[in-house]
N, C-alpha and C positions, 0 to 999 in steps of 0.2 A: 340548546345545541350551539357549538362554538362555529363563529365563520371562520376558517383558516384560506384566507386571501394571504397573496406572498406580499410581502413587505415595500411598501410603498418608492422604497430607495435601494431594491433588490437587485445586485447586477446577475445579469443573464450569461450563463457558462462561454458563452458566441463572443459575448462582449467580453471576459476575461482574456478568452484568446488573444481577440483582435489588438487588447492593448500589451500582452505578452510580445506580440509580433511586432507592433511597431515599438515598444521600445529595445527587442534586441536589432535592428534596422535602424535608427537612430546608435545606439553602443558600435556596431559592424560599422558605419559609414562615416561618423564622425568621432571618432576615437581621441582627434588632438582637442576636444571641449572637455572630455574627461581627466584630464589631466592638467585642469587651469589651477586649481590649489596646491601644483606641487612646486615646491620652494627650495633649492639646492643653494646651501650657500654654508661658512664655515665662519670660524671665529679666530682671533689671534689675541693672546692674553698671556701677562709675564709682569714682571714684579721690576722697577729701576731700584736700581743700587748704587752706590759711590765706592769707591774704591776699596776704602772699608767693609761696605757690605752693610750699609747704613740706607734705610729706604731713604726714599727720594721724595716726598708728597706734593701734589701740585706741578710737577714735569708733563713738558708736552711730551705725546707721542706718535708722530706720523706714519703713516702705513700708506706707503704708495703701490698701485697696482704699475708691475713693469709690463703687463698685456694691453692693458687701455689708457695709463696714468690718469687714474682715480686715485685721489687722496681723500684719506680719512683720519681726522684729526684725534686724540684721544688725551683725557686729563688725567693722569694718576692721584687716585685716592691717599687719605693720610697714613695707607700703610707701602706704598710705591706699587700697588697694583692698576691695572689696566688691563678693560677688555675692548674690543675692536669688532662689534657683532656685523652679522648681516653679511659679511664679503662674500662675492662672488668667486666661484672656484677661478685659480689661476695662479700666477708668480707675484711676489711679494716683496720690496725691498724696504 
């Protein structure tokens, strides 16, 4: 005859609840921890040219923020592209 004891690391219906409950109480009271991985921010990326329309490789490219002037320096690759990642939303000159 088989012994059917419940399982040594069995949680108890009560105990489900109880942790249902505090974690919507923890979500309801502190809402701004759930939203610590969120990342708003945008890119700016363009190609230099010469008047010809000939890239440019190796030009600098400044990206100043005209809301906090933050500058962001960027190196054009050997086809005159450049991107400028990570910036925070706002004006740009």
């Amino acid at each position: 005859m088989r012994n059917f004891r419940p399982h040594r690391f069995a949680i108890a219906p009560v105990q489900i609840v109880f942790a249902v409950i505090v974690a919507l109480f923890v979500m309801v009271n502190f809402p701004g921890s759930l939203n610590a991985q969120t990342n708003i921010s945008g890119d700016i990326a363009g190609t230099v040219t010469d008047s010809s329309g000939a890239a440019i490789p190796g030009a600098t490219v400044t990206i100043t923020s005209v809301d906090t002037g933050a500058v962001q320096t960027v190196t054009t690759a050997s086809a005159g592209e450049y991107r400028a990642a990570l910036l925070k939303p706002g004006n740009f000159g």
